[in-house]
C-alpha positions as CSV (number, residue, x, y, z in Angstrom):
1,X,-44.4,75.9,71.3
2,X,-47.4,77.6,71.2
3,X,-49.9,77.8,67.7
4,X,-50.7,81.2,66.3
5,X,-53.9,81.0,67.0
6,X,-52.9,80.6,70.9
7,X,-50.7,83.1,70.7
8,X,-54.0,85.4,69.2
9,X,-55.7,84.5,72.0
10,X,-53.5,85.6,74.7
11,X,-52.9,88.6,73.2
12,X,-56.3,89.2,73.6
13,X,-56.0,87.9,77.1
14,X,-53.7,90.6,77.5
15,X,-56.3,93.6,76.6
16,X,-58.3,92.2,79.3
17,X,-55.8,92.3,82.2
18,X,-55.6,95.1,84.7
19,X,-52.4,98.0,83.0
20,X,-50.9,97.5,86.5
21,X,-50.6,93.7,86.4
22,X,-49.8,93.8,82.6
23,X,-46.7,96.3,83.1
24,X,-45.1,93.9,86.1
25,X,-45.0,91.2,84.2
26,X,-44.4,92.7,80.3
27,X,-41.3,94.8,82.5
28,X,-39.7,91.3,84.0
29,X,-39.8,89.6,80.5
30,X,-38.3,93.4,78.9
31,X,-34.5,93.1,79.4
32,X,-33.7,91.9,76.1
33,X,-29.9,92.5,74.8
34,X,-28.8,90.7,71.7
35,X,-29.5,91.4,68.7
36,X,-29.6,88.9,65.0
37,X,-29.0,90.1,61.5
38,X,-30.7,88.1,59.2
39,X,-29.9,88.6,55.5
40,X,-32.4,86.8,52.6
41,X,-33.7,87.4,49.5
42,X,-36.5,90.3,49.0
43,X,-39.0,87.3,47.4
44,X,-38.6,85.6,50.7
45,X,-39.0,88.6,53.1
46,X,-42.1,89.5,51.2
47,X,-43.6,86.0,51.7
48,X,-42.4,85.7,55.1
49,X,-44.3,89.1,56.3
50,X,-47.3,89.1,54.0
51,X,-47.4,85.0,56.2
52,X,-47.2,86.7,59.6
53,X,-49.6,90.1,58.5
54,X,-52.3,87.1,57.6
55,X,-51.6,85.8,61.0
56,X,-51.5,88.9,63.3
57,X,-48.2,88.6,64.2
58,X,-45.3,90.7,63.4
59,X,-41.6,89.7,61.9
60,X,-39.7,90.4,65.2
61,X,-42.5,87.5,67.3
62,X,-42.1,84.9,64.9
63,X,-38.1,85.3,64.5
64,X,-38.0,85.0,68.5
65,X,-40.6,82.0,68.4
66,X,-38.2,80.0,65.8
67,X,-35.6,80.9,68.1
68,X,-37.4,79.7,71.1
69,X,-38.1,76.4,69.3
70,X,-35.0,75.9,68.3
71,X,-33.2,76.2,71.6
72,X,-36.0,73.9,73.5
73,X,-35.4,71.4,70.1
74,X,-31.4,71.0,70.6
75,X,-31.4,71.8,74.6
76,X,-29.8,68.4,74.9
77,X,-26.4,69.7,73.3
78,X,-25.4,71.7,76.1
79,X,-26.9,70.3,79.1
80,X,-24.6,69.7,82.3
């Protein structure tokens, strides 16, 4: 899992790559279907975005990223 500071830099990596290379390969990665609700208290919501404002990152990035993890962590469980 990559650090935020890794994911900074390759979103400035990003700025810096031709639009017409950029749009491929954000367009492969786009088809994104499911949605998750997540429901916590408003003292925790407020910590958890004023966290990822002071990183650069927004709410929706780090929710996928904790997903990510997760799902690489416990891959074992539902291997063939």
């Amino acid at each position: 899992m990559p650090s935020f500071k890794e994911i900074n830099k390759l979103e400035e990596k990003k700025e810096q790559v031709n639009k017409p290379a950029a749009s491929k390969i954000l367009a492969s990665h786009a088809t994104k279907d499911k949605r998750v609700s997540v429901r916590m208290s408003s003292q925790t919501y407020d910590q958890f975005a004023l966290i990822n404002s002071k990183l650069g990152a927004s709410n929706g990035s780090v929710i996928n990223m904790m997903v990510a993890e997760y799902v690489l962590k416990h891959k074992d469980l539902i291997s063939d």
